[in-house]
C-alpha positions as CSV (number, residue, x, y, z in Angstrom):
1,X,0.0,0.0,0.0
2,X,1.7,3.0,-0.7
3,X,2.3,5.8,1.8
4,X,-0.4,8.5,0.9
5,X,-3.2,6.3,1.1
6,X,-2.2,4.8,4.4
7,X,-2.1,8.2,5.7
8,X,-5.3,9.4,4.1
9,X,-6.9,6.2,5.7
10,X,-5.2,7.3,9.3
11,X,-6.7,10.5,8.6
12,X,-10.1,9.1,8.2
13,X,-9.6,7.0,10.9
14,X,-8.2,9.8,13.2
15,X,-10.9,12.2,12.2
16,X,-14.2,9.8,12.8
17,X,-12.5,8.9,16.1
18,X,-12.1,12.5,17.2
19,X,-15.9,13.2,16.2
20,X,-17.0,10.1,18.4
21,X,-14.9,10.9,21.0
22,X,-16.6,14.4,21.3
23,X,-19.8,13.5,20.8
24,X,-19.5,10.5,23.9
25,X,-18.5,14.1,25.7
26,X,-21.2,16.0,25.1
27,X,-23.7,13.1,25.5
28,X,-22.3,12.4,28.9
29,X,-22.4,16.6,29.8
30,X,-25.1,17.5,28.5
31,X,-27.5,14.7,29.1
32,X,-25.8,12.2,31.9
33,X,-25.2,9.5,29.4
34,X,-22.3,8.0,27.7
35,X,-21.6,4.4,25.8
36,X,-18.5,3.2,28.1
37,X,-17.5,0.8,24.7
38,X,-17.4,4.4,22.8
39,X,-15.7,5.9,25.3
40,X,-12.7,3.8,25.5
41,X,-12.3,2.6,21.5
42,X,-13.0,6.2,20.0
43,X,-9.7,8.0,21.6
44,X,-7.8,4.5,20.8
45,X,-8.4,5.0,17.3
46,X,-7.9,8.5,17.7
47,X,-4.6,7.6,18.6
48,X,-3.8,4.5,15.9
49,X,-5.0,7.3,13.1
50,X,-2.7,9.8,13.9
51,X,0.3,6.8,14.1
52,X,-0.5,5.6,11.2
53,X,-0.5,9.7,9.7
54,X,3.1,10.2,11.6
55,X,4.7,7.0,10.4
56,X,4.9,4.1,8.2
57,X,3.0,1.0,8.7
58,X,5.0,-2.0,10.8
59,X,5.3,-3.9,7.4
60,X,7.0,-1.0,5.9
61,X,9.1,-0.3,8.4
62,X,10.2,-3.5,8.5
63,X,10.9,-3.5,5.0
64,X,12.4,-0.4,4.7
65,X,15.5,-2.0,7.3
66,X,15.8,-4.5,5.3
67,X,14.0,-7.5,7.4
68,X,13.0,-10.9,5.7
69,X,9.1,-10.7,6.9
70,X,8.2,-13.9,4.9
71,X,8.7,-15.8,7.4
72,X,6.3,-13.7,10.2
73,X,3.0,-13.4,11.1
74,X,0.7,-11.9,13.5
75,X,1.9,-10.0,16.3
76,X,5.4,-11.2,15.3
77,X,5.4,-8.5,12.9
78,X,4.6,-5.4,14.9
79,X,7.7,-3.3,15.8
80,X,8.7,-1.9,19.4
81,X,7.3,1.5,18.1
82,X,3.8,0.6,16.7
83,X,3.9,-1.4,20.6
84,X,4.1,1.8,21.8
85,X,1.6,3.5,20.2
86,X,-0.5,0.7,20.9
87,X,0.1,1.0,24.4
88,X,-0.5,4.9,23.9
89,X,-3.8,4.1,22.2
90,X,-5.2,1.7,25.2
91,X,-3.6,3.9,28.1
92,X,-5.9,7.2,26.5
93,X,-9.0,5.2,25.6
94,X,-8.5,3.6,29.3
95,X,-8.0,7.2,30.6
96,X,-10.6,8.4,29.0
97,X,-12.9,5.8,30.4
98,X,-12.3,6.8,33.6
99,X,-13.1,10.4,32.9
100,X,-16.1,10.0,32.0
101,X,-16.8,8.1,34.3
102,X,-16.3,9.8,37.4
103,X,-18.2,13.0,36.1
């Protein structure tokens, strides 16, 4: 896939994310309600949209450094820094979670 669409699909992703995660606000303030599943996955994806606009995908960066992938699979081929923003992703979803919860 090349570069420019990945990052027009992290865009789309990152921008649907952000409009969910702002509506699951102003549900919860403005009428006491919120969907806790929404709540958690919208800023998650918020998060895995703006990686995948920053950098290349864990394929391509594996690529680009030269790494045989044929013989990986699976969470074998995720590098340490799409980990991190994968930990990112679950720490703000998690975060925001709580937030909303304890309004």
């Amino acid at each position: 896939m090349s570069r420019w669409k990945q990052q027009l699909g992290g865009l789309f992703i990152a921008l649907i994310s952000a409009g969910l995660t702002v509506w699951s606000w102003r549900t919860a303030l403005g009428e006491g309600y919120y969907y806790p599943k929404a709540s958690m996955l919208s800023p998650a994806f918020c998060v895995v949209g703006l990686g995948l606009i920053l950098f290349p995908g864990y394929r391509e960066e594996r690529v680009a450094r030269g790494e045989d992938i044929s013989g990986m699979s699976g969470w074998k081929l995720i590098t340490a820094r799409w980990w991190a923003i994968l930990v990112v992703a679950l720490v703000v979803g998690i975060g925001n979670y709580f937030l909303l919860s304890s309004l």
